[in-house]
NUKE-573785 format. One record per residue: x, y, z of N, C-alpha, C in turn; residue number from 1; residue in one letter. Coordinates in steps of 0.001 Angstrom, whole numbers, plus 500000, padded with zeros to 6 digits. Example, Ala and Ser with C-alpha at 12.3 -4.5 7.8 and 13.67 -1.06 7.14 Angstrom:
% residues 2
REC, n_c1, n_c2, n_c3, ca_c1, ca_c2, ca_c3, c_c1, c_c2, c_c3, resi, resn
REC, 513190, 494310, 507800, 512300, 495500, 507800, 513200, 496700, 507800, 1, A
REC, 512850, 497750, 507080, 513670, 498940, 507140, 512900, 500030, 507870, 2, S
***
This chain:
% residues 103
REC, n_c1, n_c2, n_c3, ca_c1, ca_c2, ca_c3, c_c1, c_c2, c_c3, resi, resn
REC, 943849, 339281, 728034, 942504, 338903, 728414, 941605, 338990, 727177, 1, X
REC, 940203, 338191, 727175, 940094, 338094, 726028, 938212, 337935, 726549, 2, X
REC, 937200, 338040, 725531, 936326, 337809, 725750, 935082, 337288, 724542, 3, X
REC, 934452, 336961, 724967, 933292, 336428, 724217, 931589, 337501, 724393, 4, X
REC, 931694, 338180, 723289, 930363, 338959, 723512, 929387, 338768, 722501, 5, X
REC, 927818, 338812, 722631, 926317, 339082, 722114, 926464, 340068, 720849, 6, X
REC, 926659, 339972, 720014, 925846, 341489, 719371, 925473, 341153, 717866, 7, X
REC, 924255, 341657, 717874, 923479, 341567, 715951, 922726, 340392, 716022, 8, X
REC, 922881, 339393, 717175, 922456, 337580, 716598, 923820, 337328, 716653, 9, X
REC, 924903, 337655, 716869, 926150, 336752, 716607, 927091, 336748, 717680, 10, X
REC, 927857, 335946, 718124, 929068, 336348, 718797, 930272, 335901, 718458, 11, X
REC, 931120, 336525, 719016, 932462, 337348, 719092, 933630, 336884, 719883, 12, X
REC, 934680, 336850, 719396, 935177, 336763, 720536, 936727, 337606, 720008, 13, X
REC, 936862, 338451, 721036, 938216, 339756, 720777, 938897, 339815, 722094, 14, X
REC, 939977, 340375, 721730, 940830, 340900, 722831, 941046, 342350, 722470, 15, X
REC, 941838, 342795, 723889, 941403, 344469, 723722, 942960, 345090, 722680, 16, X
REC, 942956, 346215, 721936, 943202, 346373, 720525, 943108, 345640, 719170, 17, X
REC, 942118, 345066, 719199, 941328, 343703, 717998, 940644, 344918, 718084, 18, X
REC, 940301, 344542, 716322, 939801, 345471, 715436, 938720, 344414, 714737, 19, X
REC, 937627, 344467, 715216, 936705, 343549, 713676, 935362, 343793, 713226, 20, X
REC, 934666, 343178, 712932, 933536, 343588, 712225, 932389, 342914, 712517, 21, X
REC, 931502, 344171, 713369, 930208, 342994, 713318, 929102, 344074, 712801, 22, X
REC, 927709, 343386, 712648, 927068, 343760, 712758, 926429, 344983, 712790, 23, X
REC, 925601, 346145, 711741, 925584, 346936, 711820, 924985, 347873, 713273, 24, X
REC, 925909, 348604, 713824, 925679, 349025, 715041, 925061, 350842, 714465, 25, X
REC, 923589, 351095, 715152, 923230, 352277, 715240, 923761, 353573, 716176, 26, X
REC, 925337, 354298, 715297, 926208, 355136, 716140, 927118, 355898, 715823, 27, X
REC, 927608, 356999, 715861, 928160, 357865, 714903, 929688, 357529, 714826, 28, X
REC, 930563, 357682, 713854, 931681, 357254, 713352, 932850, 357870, 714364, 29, X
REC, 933056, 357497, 715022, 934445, 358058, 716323, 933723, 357761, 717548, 30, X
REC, 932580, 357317, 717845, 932089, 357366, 719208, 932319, 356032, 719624, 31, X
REC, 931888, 356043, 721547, 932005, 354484, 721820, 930882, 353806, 722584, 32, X
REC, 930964, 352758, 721987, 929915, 351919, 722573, 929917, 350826, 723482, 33, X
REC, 928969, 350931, 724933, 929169, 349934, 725559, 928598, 348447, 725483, 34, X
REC, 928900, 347184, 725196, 928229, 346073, 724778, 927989, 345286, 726030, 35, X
REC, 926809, 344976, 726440, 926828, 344123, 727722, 926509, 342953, 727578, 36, X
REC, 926327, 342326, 726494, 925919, 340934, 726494, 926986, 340341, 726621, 37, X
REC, 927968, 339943, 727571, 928997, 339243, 727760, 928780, 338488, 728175, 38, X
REC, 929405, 337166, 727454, 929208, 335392, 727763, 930061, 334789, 728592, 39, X
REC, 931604, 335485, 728464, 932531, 334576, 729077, 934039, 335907, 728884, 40, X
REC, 934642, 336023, 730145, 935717, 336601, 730033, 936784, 335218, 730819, 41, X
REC, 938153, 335999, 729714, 938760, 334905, 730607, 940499, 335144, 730220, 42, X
REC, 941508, 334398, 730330, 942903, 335085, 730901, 943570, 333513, 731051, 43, X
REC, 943839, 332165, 730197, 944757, 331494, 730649, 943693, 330377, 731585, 44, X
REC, 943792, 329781, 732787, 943241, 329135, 733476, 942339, 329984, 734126, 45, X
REC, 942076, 331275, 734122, 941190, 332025, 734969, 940062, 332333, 734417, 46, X
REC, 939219, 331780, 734056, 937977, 331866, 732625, 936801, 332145, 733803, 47, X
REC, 935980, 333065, 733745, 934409, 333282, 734238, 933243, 333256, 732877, 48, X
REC, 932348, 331833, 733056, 931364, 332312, 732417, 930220, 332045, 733113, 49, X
REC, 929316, 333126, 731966, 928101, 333691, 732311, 926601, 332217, 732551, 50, X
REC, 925534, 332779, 732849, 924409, 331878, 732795, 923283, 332297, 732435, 51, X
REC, 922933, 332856, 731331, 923662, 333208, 729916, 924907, 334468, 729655, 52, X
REC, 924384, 335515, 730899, 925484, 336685, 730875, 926250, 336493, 732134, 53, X
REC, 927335, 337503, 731802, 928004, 337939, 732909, 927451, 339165, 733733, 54, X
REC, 927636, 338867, 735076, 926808, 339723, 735854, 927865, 341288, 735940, 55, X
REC, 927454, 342740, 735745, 928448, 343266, 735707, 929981, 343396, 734428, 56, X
REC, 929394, 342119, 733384, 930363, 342290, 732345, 930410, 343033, 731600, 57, X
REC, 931005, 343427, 730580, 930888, 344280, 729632, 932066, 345223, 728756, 58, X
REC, 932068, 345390, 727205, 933352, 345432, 726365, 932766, 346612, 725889, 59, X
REC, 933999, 347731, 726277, 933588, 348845, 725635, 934532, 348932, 723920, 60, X
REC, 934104, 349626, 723299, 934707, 349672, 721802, 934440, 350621, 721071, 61, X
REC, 935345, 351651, 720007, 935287, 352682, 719193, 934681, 352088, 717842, 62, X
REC, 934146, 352791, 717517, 933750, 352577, 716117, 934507, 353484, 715248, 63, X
REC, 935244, 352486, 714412, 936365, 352932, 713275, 935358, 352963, 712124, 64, X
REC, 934830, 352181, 711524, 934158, 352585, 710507, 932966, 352516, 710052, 65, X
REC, 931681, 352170, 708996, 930896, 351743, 708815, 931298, 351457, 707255, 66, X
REC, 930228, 350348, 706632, 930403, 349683, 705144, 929154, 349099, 705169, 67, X
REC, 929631, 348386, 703945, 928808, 347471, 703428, 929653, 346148, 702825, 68, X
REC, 929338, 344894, 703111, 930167, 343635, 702647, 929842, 343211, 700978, 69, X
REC, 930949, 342283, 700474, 930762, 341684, 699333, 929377, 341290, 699069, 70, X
REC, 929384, 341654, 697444, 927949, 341295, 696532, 928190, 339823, 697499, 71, X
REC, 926934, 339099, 697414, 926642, 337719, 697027, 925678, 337121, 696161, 72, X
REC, 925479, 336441, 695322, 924243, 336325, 694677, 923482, 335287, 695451, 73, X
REC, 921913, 335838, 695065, 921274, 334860, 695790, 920309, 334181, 694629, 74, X
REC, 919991, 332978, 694181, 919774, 332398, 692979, 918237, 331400, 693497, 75, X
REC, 917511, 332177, 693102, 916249, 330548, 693156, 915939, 330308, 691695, 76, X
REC, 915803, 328582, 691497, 915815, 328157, 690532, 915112, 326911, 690957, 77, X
REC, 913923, 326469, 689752, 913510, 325460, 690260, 913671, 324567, 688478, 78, X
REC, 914093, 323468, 688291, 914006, 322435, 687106, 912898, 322182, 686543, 79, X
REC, 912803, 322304, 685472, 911600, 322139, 684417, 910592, 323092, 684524, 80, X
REC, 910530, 323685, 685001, 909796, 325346, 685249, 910069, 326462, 684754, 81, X
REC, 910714, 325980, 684063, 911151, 327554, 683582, 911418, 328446, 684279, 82, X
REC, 911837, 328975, 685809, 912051, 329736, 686796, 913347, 329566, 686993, 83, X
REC, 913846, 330869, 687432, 914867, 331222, 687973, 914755, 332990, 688032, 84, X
REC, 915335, 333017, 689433, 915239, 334515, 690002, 917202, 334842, 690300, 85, X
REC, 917774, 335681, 689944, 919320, 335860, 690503, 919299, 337377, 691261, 86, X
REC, 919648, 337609, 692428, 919529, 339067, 693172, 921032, 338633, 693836, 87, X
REC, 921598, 339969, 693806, 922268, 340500, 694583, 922043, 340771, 696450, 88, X
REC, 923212, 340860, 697188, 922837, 341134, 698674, 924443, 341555, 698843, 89, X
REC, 923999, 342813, 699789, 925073, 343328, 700493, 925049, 343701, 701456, 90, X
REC, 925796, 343299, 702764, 925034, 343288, 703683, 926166, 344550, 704713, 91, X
REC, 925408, 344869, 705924, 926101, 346648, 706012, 926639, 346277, 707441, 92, X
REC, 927579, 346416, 707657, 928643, 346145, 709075, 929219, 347629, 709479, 93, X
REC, 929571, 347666, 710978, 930381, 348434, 711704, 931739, 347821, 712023, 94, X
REC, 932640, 348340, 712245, 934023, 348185, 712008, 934568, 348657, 713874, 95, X
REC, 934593, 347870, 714458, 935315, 348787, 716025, 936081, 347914, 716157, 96, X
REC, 936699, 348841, 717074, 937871, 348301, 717358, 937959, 348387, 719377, 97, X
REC, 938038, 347260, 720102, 937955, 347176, 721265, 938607, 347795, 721874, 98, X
REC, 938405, 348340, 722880, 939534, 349094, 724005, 939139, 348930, 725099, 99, X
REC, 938279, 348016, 726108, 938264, 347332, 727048, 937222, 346293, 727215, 100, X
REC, 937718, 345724, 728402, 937012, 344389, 728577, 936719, 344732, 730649, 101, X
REC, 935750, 344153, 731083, 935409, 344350, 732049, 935080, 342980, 732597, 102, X
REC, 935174, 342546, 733628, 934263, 341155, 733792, 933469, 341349, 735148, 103, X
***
């Protein structure tokens, strides 16, 4: 079974022991969190989705780690101006790993 969930501005979509990375979540490192913005659970031909959520849905998940992602540079530059600005960005994610799905 597999699902599609809300979280940060982004969604997701995992099955339960999927491990991935979203969005930095405010929560201490071994604890678990329940996510209710669920869009769509589903299993093969047996799919329920939401209008925007699922009523009663919801993916619980451990948090394995916290970080921060690859430099990227971010570059403004404009021609014949003599301008240009180059900055760095790193941006900070939680690491869980799913262990159920509810629909």
């Amino acid at each position: 079974m597999y699902a599609v969930f809300k979280t940060g501005g982004k969604q997701y979509r995992a099955a339960t022991g999927d491990v991935i990375k979203v969005e930095k979540i405010e929560a201490e490192k071994g604890s678990t969190v329940e996510l209710d913005q669920v869009l769509m659970v589903g299993e093969g031909e047996d799919v329920k989705i939401g209008a925007p959520f699922l009523d009663g849905g919801k993916v619980t998940a451990k948090i394995v780690d916290h970080g921060r992602g690859d430099k990227i540079k971010v570059v403004k530059f404009k021609r014949r101006k003599n301008y240009h600005r180059t900055m760095g960005h790193r941006q900070y994610f939680t690491q869980i790993e799913i262990t159920g799905i509810d629909a």
